[in-house]
Backbone of each chain as ProteinMPNN parsed JSONL, in Angstrom:
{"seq_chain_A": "XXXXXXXXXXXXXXXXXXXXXXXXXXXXXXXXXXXXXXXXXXXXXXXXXXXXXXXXXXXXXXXXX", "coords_chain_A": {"N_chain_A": [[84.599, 81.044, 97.66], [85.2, 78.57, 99.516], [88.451, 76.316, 101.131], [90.674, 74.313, 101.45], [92.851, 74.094, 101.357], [94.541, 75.585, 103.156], [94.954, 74.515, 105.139], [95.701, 71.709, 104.042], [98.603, 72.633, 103.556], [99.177, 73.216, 105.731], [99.615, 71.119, 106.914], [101.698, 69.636, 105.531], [103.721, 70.641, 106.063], [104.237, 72.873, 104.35], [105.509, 76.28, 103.278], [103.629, 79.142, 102.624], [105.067, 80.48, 100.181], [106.927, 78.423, 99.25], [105.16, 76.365, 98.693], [103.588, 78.445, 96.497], [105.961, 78.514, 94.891], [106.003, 75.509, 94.172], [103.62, 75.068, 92.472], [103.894, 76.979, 90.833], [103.101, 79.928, 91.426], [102.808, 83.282, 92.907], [103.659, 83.902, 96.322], [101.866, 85.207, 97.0], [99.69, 84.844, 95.752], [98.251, 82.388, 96.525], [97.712, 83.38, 99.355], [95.826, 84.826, 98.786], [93.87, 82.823, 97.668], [94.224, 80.843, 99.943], [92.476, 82.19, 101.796], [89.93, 82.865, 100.556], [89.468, 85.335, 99.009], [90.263, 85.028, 96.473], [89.55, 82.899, 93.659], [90.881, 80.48, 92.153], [92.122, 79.501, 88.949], [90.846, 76.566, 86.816], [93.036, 75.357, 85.958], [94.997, 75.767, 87.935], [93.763, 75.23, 90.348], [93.573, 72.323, 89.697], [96.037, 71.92, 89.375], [96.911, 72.138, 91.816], [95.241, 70.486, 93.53], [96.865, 68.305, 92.388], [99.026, 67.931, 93.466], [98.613, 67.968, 96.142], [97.871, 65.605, 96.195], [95.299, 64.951, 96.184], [91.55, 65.427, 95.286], [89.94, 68.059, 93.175], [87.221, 68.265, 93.879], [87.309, 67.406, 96.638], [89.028, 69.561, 97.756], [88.292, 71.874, 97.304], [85.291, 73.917, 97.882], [82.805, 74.94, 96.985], [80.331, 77.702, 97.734], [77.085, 78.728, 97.666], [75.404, 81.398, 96.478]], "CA_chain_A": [[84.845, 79.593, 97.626], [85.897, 77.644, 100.236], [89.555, 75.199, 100.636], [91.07, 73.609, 102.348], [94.435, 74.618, 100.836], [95.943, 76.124, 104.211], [95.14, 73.165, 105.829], [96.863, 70.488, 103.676], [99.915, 73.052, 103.223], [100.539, 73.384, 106.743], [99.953, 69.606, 107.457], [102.631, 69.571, 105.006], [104.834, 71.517, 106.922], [104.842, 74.301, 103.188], [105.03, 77.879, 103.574], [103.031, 80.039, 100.917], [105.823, 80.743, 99.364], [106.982, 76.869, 98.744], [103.846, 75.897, 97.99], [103.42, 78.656, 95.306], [106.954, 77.794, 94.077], [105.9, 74.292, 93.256], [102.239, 74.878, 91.628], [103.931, 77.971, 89.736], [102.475, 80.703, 91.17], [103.194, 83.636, 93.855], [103.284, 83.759, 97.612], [100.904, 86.379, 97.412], [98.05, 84.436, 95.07], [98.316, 81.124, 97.813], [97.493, 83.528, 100.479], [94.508, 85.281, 98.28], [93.481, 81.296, 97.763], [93.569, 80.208, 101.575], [91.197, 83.122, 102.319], [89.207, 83.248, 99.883], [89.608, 86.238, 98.468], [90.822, 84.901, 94.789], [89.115, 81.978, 93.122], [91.988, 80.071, 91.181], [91.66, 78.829, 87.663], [90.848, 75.174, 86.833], [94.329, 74.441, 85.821], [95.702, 75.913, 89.288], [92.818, 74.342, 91.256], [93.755, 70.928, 89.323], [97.944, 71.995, 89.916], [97.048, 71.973, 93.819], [94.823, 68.741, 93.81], [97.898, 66.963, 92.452], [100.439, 68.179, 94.487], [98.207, 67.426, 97.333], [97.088, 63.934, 95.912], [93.605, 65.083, 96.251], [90.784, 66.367, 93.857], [89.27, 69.526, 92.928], [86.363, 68.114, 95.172], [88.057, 67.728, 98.288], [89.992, 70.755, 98.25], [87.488, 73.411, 96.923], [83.785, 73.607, 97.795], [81.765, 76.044, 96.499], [79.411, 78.193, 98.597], [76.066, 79.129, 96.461], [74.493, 82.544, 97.336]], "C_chain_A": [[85.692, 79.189, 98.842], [87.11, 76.443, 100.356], [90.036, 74.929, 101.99], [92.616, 73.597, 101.996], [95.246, 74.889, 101.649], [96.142, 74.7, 104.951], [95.926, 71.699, 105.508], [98.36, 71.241, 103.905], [100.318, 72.826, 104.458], [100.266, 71.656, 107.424], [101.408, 69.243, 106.338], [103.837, 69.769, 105.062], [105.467, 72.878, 105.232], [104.823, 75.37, 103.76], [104.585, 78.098, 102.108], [103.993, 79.761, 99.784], [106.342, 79.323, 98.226], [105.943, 76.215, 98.087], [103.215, 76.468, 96.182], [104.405, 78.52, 94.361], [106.532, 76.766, 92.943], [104.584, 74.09, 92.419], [102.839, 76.429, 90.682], [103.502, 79.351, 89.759], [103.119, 81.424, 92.502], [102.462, 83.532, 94.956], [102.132, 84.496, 97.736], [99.096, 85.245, 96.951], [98.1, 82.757, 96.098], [97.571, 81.931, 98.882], [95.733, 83.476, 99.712], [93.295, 83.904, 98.499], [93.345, 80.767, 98.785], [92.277, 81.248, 102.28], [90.08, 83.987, 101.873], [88.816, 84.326, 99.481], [89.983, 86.251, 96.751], [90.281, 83.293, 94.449], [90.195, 81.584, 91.853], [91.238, 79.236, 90.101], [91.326, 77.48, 87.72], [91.994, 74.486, 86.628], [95.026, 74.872, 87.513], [95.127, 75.093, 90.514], [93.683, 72.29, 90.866], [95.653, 70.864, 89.636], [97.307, 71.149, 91.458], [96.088, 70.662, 94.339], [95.608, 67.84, 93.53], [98.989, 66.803, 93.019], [99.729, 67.828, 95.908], [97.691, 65.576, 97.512], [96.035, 63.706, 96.203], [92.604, 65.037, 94.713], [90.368, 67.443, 94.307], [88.019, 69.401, 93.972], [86.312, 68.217, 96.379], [88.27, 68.512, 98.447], [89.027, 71.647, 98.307], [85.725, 72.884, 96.802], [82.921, 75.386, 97.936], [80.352, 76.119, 96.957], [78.589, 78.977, 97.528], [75.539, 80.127, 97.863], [73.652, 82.338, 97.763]], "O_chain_A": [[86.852, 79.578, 98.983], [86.832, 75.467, 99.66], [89.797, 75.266, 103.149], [93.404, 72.896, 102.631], [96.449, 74.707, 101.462], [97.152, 74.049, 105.22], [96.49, 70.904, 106.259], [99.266, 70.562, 104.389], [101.439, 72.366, 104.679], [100.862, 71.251, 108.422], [102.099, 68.315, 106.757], [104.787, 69.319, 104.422], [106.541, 73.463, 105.088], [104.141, 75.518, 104.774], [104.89, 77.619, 101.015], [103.822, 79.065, 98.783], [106.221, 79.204, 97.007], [105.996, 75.607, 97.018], [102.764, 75.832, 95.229], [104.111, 78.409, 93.171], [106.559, 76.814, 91.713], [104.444, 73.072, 91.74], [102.053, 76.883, 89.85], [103.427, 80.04, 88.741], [103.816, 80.734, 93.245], [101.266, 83.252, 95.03], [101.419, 84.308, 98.721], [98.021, 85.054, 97.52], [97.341, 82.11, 95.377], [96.704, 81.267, 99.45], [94.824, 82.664, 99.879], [92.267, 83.908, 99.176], [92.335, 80.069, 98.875], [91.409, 80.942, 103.097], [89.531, 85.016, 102.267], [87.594, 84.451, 99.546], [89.973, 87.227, 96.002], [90.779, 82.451, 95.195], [90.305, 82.242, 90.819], [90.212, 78.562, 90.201], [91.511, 77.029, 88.85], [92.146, 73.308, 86.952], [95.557, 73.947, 88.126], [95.758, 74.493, 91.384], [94.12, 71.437, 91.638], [96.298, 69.892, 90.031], [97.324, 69.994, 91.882], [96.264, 70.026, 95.378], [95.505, 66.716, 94.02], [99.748, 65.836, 93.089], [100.468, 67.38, 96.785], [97.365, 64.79, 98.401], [95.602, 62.589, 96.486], [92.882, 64.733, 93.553], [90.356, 67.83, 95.476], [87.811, 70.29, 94.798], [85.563, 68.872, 97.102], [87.828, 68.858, 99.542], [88.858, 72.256, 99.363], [85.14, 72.04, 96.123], [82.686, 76.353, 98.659], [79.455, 75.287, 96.82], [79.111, 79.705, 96.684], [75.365, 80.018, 99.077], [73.038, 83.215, 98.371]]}, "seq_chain_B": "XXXXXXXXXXXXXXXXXXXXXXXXXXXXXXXXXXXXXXXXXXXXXXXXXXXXXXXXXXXXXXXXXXXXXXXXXXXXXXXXXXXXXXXXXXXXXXXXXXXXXXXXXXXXXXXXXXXXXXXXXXXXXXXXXXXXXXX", "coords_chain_B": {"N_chain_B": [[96.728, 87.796, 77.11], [100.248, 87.875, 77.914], [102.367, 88.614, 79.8], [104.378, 88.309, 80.755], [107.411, 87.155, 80.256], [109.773, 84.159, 79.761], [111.939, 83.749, 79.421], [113.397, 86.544, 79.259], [114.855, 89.156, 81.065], [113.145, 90.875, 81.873], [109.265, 91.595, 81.565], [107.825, 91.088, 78.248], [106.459, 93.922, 77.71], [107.74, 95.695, 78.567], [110.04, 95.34, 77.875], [109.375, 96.566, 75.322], [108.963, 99.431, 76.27], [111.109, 100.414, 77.426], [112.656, 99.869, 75.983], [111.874, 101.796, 73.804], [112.374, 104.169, 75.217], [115.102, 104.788, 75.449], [115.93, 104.574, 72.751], [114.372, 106.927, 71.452], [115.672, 108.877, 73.536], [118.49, 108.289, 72.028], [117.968, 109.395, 70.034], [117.119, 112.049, 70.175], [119.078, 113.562, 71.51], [120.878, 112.919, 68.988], [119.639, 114.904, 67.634], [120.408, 117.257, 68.906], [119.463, 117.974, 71.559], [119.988, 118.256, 74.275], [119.468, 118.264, 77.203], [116.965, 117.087, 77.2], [117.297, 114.353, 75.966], [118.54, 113.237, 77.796], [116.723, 113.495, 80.053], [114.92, 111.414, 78.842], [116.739, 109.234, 78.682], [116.99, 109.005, 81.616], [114.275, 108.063, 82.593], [113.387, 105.898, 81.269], [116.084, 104.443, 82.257], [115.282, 104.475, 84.674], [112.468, 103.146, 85.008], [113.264, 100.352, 83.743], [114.627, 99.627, 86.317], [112.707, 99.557, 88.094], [111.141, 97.569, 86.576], [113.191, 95.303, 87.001], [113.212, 95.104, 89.995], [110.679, 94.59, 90.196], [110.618, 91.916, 89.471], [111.419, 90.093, 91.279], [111.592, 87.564, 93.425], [110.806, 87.788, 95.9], [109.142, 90.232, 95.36], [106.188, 92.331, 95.994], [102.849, 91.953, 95.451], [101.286, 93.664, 94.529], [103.575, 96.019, 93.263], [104.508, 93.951, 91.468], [102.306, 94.911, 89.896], [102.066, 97.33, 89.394], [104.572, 97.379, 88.019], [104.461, 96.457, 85.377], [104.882, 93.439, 85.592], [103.786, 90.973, 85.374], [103.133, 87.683, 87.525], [101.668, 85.603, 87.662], [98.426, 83.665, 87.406], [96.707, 85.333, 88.502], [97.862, 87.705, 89.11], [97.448, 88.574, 86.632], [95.01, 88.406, 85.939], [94.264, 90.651, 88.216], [95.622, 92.707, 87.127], [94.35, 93.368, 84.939], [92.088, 94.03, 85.635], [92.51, 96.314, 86.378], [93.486, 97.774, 84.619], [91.757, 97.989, 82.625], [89.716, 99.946, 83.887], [92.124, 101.859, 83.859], [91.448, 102.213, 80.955], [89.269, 103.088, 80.312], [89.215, 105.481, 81.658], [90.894, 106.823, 80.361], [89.793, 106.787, 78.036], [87.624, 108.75, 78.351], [89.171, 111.182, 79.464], [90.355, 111.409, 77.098], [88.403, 112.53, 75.271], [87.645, 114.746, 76.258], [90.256, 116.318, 76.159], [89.869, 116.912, 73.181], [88.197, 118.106, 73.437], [88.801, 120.378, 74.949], [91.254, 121.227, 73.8], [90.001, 122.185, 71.619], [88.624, 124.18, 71.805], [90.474, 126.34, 73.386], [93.62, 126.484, 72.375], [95.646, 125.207, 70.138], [98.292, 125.257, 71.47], [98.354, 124.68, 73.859], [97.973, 122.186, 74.02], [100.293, 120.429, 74.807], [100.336, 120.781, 77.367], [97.865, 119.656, 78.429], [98.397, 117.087, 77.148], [100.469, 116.02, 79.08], [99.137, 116.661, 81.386], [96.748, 114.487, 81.2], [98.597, 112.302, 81.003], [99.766, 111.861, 83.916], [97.461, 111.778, 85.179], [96.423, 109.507, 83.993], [98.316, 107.449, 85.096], [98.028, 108.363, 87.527], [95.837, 106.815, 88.211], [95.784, 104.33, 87.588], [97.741, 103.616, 89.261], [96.43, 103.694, 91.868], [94.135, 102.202, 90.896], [95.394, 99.828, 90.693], [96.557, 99.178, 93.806], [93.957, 99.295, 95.006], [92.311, 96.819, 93.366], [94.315, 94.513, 94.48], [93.992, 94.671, 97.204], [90.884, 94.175, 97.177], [91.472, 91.185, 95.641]], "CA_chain_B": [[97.744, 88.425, 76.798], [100.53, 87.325, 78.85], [103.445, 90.458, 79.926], [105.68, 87.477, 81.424], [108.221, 86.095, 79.215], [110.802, 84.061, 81.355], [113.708, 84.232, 79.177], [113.866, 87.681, 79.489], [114.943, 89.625, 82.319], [111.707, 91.63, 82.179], [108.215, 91.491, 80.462], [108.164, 91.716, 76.706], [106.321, 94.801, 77.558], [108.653, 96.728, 79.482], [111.152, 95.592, 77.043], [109.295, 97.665, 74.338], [108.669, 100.246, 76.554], [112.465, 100.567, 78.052], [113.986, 100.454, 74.151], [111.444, 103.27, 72.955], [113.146, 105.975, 76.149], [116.571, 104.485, 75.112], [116.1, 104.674, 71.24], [114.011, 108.164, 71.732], [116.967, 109.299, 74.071], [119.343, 108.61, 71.237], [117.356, 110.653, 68.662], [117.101, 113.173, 70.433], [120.843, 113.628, 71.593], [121.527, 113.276, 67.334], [118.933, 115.816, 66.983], [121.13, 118.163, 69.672], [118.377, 118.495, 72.812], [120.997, 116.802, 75.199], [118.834, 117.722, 78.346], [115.722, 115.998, 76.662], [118.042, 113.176, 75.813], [119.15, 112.572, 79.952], [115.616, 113.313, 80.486], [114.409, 110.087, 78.082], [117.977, 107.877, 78.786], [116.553, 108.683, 82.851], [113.015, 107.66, 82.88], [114.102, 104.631, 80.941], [116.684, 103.841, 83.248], [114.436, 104.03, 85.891], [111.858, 101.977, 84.254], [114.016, 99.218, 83.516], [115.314, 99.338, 87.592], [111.598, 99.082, 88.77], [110.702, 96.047, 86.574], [113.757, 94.446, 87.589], [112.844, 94.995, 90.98], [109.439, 93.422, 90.51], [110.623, 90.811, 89.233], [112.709, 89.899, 92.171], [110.963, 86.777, 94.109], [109.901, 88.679, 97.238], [108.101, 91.397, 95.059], [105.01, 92.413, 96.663], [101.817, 91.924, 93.963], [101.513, 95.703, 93.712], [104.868, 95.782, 92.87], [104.852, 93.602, 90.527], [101.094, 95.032, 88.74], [102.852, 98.681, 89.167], [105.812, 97.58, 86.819], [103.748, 95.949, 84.175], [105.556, 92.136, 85.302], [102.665, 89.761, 85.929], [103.49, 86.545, 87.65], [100.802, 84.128, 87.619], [96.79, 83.915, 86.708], [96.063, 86.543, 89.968], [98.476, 88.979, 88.824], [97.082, 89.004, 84.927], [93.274, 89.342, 86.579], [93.922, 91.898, 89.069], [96.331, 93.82, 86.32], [93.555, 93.334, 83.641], [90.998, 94.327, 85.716], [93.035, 97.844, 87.068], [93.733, 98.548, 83.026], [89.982, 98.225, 82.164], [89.674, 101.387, 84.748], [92.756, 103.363, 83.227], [91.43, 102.567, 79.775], [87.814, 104.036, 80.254], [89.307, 106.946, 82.075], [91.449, 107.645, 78.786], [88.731, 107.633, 76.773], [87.226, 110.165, 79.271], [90.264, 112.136, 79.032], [90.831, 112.313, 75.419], [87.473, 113.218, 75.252], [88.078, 116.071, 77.21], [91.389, 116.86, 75.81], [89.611, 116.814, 71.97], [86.95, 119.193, 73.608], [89.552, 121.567, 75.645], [92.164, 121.814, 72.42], [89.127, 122.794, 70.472], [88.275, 125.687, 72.396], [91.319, 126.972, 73.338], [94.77, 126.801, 71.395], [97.014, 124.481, 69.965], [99.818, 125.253, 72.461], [97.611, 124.105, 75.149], [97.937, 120.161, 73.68], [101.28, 119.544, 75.139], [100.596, 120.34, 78.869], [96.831, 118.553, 78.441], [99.111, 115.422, 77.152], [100.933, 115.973, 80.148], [98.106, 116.408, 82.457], [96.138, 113.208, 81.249], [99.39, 111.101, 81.132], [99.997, 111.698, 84.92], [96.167, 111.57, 85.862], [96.258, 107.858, 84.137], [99.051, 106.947, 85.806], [97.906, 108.055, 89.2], [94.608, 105.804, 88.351], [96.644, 103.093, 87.455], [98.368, 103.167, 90.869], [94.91, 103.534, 92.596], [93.376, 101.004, 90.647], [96.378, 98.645, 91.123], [96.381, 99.452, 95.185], [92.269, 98.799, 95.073], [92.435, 95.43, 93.196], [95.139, 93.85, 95.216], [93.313, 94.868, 98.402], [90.061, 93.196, 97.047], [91.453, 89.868, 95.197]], "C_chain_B": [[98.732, 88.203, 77.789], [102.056, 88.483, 79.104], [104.39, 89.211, 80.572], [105.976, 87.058, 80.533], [109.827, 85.461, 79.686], [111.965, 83.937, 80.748], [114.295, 85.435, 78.538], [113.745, 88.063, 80.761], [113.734, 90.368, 82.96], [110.403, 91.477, 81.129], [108.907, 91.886, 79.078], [107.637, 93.47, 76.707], [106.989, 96.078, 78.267], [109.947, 96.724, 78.501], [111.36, 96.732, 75.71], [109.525, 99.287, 74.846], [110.057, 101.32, 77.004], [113.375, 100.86, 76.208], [113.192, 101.813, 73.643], [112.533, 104.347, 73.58], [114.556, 106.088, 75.236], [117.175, 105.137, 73.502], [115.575, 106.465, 70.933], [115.073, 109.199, 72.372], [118.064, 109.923, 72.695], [119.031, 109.583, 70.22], [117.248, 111.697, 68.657], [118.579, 113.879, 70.513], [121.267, 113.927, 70.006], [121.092, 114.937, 67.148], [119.912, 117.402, 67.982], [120.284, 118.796, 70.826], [118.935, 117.655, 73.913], [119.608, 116.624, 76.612], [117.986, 116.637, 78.48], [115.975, 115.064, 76.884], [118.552, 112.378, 77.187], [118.025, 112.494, 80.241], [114.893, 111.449, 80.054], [115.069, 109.208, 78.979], [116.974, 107.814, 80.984], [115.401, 107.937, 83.257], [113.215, 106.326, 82.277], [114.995, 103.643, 81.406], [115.796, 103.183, 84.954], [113.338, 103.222, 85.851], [112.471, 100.408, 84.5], [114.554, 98.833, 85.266], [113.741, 98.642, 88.244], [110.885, 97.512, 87.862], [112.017, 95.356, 86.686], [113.354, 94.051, 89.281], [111.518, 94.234, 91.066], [109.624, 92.132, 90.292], [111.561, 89.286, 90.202], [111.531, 88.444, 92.746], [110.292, 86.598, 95.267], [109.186, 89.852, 97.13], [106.906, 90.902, 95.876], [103.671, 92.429, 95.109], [101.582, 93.568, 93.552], [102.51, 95.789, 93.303], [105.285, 95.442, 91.378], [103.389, 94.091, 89.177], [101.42, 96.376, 88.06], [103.971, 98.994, 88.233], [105.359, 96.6, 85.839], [104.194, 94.082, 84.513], [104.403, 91.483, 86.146], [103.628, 88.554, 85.968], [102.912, 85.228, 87.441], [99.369, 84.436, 87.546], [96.277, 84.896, 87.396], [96.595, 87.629, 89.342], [97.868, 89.571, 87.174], [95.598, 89.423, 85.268], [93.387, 90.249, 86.869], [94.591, 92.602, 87.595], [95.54, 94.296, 84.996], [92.497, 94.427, 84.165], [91.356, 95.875, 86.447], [92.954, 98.662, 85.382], [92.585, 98.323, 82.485], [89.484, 99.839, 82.299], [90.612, 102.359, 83.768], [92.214, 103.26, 81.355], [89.779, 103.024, 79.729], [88.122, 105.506, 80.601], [90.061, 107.663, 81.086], [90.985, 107.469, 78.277], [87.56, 108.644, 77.024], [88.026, 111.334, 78.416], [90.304, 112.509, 77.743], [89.742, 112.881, 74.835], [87.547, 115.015, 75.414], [88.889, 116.724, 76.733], [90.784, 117.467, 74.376], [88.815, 118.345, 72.963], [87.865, 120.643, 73.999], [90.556, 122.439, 74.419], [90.773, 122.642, 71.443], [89.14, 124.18, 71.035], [89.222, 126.523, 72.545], [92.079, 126.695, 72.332], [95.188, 125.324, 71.212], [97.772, 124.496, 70.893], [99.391, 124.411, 73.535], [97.623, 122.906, 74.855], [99.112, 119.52, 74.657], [100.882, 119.545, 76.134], [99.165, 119.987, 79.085], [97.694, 117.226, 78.657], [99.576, 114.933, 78.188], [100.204, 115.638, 81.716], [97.069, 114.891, 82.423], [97.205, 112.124, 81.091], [99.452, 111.26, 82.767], [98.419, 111.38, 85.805], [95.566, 109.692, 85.305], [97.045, 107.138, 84.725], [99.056, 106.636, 87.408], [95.995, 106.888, 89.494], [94.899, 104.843, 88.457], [96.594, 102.649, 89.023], [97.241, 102.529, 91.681], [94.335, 102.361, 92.367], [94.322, 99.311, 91.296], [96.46, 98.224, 92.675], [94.724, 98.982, 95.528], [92.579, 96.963, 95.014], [93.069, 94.568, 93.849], [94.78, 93.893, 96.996], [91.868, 93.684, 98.192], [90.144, 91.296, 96.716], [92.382, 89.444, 95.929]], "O_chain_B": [[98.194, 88.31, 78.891], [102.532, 89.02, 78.104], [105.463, 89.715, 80.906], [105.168, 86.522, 79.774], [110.814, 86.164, 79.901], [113.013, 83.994, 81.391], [115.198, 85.528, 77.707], [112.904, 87.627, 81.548], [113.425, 90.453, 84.149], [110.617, 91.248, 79.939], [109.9, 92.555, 78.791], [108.187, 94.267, 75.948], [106.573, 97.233, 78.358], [110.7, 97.68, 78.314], [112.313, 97.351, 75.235], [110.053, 100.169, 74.168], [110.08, 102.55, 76.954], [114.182, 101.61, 75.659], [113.803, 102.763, 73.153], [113.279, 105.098, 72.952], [114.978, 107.038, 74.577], [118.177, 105.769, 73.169], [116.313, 107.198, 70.274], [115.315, 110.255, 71.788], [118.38, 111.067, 72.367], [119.787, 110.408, 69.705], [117.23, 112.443, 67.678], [119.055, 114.617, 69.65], [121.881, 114.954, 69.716], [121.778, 115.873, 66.737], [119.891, 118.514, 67.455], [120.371, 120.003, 71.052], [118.457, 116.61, 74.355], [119.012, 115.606, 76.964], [117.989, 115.687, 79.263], [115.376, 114.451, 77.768], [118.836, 111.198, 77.393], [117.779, 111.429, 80.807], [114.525, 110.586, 80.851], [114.494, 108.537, 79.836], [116.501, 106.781, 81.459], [115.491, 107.187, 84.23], [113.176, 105.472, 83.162], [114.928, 102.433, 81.19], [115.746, 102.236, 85.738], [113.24, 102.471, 86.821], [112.104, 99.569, 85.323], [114.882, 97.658, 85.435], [113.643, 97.52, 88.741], [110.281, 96.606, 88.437], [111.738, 94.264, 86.192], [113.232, 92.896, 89.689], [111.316, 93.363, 91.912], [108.93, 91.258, 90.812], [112.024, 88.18, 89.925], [110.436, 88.557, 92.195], [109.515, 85.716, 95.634], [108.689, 90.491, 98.058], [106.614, 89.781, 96.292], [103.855, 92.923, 93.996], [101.711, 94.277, 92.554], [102.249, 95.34, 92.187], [105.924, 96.044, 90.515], [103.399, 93.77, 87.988], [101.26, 96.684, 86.879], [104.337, 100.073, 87.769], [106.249, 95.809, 85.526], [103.8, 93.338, 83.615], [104.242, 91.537, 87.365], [104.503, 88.263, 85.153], [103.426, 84.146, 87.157], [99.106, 85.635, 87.641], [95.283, 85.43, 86.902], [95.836, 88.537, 89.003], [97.896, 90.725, 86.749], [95.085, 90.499, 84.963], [92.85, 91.13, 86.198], [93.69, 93.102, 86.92], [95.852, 95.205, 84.228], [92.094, 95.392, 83.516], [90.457, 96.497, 87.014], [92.501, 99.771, 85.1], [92.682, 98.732, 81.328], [89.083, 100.64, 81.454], [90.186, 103.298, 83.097], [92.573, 104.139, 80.572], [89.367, 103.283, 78.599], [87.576, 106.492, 80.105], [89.962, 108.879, 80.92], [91.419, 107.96, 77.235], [86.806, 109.177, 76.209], [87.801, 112.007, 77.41], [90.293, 113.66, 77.306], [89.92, 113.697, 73.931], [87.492, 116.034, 74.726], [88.6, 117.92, 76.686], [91.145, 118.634, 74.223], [89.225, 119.501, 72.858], [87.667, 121.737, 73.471], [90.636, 123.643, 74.174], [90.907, 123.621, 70.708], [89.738, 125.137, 70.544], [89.086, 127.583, 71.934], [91.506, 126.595, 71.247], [95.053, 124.442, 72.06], [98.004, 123.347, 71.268], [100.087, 123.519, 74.02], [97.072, 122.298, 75.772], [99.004, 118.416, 75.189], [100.773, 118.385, 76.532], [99.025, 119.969, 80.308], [97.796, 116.521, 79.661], [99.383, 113.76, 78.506], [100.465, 114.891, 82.658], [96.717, 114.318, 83.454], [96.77, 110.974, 81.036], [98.874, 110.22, 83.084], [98.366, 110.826, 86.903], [94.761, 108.939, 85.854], [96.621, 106.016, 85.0], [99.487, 105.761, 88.16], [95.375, 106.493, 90.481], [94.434, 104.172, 89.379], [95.918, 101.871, 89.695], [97.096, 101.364, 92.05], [94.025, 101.553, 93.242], [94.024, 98.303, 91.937], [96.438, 97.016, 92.913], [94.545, 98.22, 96.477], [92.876, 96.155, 95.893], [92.414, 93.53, 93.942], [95.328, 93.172, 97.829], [91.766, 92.633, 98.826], [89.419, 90.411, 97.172], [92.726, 88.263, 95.869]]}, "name": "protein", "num_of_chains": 2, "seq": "XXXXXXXXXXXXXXXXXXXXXXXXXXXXXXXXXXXXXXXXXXXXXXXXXXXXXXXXXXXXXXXXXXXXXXXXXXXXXXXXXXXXXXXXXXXXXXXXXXXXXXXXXXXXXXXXXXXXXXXXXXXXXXXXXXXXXXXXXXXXXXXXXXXXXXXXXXXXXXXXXXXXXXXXXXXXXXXXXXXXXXXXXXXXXXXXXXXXXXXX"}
């Protein structure tokens, strides 16, 4: 899956770490999440669309095999 | 199943796991097997140091999948999906162990127990070191 997650954070001026602070989760599962390596739940996906004042649409777009 | 519980210093399951050495320790010590008893009170101690340490805020995710303290929905996947692995390979093992005690002796049970507790443990690791590489 595809995001756009690094890109709001660092227009944000967050680091990982801050970022997973405030959605609840560790520095480590933010990185997994900017490089697609870890597909986050619907409540974490929906955390990080409201802390960004986005949606689940914007942020995350899903690449079909 | 969730191993974080945040108003404790460490998982609920480390908490069970840290009072068995402790409480085992003491029983033994009554029973008069002091070494045993340092042996237990140690591995228990040391237990209890490594999930404090994971639980620190700059743990590394191995770290924290290696001392049973999941942090957030990544850490309960990957840690689910490493203990899938060590629980097929102990029902390998005890397989094995049922088959090996048969044949040979009784005596031969304890250092089997011994040999398939350290051969799930080093799967664990493995598996834990894998998963956190992939997710």
């Amino acid at each position: 899956m595809n995001s756009k997650v690094r890109e709001l954070r660092q227009a944000a001026g967050l680091s990982q770490a801050a970022l997973g602070e405030a959605v609840g989760v560790s520095r480590q599962t933010i990185n997994a999440v900017e490089t697609g390596r870890y597909d986050p739940s619907l409540t974490l996906a929906a955390r990080l669309a409201r802390h960004f004042g986005s949606t689940i649409e914007e942020i995350f777009d899903v690449v079909e095999d | 199943m969730s191993l974080r519980t945040d108003r404790l210093p460490i998982s609920g399951v480390n908490v069970v796991l840290v009072t068995a050495f402790v409480v085992g320790g003491l029983v033994t010590l009554v029973l008069g097997h002091v070494l045993q008893a340092v042996g237990l009170f140690l591995v228990g101690a040391g237990g209890l140091h490594c999930a404090l340490w994971a639980r620190r805020p700059s743990a590394r995710d191995v770290t924290r999948l290696n001392a049973l303290e999941w942090r957030d929905e990544r850490d309960r996947q990957l840690g689910k999906e490493a203990l899938s692995v060590v629980g097929a390979t102990a029902l390998v093992l005890s397989i094995v162990e049922l088959v090996v005690v048969s044949v040979l002796a009784i005596d031969a049970a304890l250092w089997l127990a011994w040999i398939q507790l350290v051969a799930l443990m080093t799967v664990w690791a493995l598996m834990n070191s894998i998963v956190v590489r992939r997710g």
